[in-house]
Each structure stands twice: as structure tokens, then as C-alpha cells.
C-alpha positions in Angstrom: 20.4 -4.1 8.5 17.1 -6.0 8.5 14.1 -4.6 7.2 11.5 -4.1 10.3 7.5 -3.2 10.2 5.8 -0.6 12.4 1.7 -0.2 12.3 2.1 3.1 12.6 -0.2 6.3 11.2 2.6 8.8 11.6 4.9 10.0 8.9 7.0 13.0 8.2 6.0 14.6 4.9 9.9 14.1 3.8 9.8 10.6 4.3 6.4 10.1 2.1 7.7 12.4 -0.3 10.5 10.6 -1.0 9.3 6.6 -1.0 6.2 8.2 -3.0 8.1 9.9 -5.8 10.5 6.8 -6.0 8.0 4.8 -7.7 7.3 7.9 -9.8 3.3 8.1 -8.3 2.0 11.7 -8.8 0.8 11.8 -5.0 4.5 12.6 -4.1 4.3 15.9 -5.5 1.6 16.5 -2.4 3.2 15.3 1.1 1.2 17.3 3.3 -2.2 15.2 1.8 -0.2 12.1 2.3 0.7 12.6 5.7 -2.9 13.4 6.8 -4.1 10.4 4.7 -2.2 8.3 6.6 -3.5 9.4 9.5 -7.5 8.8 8.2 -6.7 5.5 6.7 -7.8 2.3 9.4 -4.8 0.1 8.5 -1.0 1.5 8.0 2.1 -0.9 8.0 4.8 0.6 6.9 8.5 -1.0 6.1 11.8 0.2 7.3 15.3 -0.1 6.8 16.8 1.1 9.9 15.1 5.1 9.8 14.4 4.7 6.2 10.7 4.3 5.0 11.4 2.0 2.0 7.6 0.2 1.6 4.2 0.9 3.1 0.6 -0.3 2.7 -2.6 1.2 3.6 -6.1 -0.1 3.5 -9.8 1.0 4.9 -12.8 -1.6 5.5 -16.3 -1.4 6.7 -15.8 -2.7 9.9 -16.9 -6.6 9.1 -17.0 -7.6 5.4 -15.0 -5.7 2.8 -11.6 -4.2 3.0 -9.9 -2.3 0.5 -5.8 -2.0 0.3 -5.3 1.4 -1.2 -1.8 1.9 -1.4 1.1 -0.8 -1.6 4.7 0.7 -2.7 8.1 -0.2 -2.6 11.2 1.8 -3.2 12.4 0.2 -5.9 15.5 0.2 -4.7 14.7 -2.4 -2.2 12.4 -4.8 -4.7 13.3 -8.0 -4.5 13.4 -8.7 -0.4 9.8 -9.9 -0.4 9.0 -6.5 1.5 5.2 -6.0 -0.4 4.6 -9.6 0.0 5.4 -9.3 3.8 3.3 -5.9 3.9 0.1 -8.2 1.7 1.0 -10.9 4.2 0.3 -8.2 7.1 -3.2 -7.3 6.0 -4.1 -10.9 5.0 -3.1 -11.3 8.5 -5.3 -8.4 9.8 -8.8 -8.9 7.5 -8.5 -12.8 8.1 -12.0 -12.7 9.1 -13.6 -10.1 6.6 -15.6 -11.8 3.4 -13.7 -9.6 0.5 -10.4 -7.6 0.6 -9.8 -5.8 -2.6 -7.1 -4.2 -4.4 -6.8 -2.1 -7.5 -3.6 -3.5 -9.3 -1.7 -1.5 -12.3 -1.3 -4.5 -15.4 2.3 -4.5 -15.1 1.5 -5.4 -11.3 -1.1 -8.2 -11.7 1.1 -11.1 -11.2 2.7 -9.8 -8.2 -1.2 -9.9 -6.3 -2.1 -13.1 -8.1 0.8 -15.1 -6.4 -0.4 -12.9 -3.1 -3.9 -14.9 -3.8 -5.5 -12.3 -5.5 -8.0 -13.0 -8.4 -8.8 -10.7 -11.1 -12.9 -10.5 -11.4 -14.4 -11.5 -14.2 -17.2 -8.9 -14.8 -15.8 -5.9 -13.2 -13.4 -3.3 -13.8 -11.8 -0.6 -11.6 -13.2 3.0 -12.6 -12.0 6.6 -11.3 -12.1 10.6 -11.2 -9.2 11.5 -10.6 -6.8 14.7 -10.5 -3.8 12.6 -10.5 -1.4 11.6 -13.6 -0.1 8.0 -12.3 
């Protein structure tokens, strides 16, 4: 079955749950937050494999200038089908316009968003408080 993409904000708190805790993030463990947070966040696609959330990117912006992809994850099970490049392509697509889109990558994921056009800054580095283990 092909994979299909919805811009969607609605999720049950099964399906986050699950595609969440499959690439072992800690936010899993809270589904209720995750499905309200997808409700707040401006820009949701999500990635489907018939009724199966399998990949899903979210990202907020300013309105004009900056945008900032949150969250990009996909089950692992499906890696490989260029699903998060598709979901990247998606907001590329959508903040074509905008000066800046930004993303916080994990190390092991920095080549992944390089060969999405991504560039690793020079002087800056990504800082948080934070309540969650991954």
C-alpha cells in the first residue's frame, strides 16, 4: 500500500503513542500532551500507511521570517522509503517564502538534514530545559 500525507492537526492519543515510543522519544510516555500539541502547532503533515501513522512533522513560525520544525519522526520500521525527506520536502514547500527555517538535529541525524539542505551554524548551538530523557 502506498504511503499517503494528510495536513492534519488531529490524532488519537494511541496512534501518537505508538509512532512516538517507536523511535524510543520520551514524549511517548505522555499522549494526551502530544495530541493537544498537535493541535497548537501551525504546521502538521503527518505520513500514513493505509490507517497507520508511520512519520509526522510539526513546525511553528512567526508568520513571515523564521520557522522552526519541531518534531520529524519516522517509525523505524518504515526508514528507508524517503518518508522524512518527503515530510522536509512538505515544509520546504510550505515556508518557501520565509528567510530562516530551523531545525534542532540529534548528531546521529545531521547528515540526514544536510542532504535536506540544511546547514549546521557555525557560532551557535541548540540549548534547553527540559523534563524529558531523549
Amino acid at each position: 500500500m502506498p504511503i499517503t500525507y494528510r495536513d492534519t492537526h488531529d490524532f488519537s492519543e494511541n496512534d501518537l503513542e505508538r509512532l512516538f515510543l517507536s523511535v524510543e522519544w520520551s514524549s511517548g510516555h505522555f499522549p494526551e500532551k502530544l495530541a493537544a500539541a498537535m493541535r497548537n502547532f501551525r504546521t502538521v503533515f503527518s505520513a500514513w500507511d493505509g490507517d497507520k501513522l508511520v512519520g509526522m512533522i510539526c513546525a511553528m513560525d512567526d508568520g513571515i521570517m523564521n520557522a522552526y520544525v519541531h518534531y520529524l519522526l519516522v517509525d523505524p520500521a518504515y526508514h528507508g522509503r524517503t518518508i522524512g525527506r518527503t515530510l522536509v520536502d512538505l515544509v520546504k514547500e510550505k515556508y518557501a517564502d520565509y528567510l530562516r527555517i530551523a531545525v534542532i538535529a540529534y548528531d546521529e541525524e545531521m547528515h540526514f538534514y544536510e542532504q535536506c539542505g540544511f546547514r549546521k551554524a557555525d557560532h551557535a548551538s541548540p540549548m534547553f530545559i527540559t523534563s524529558l530523557w531523549t
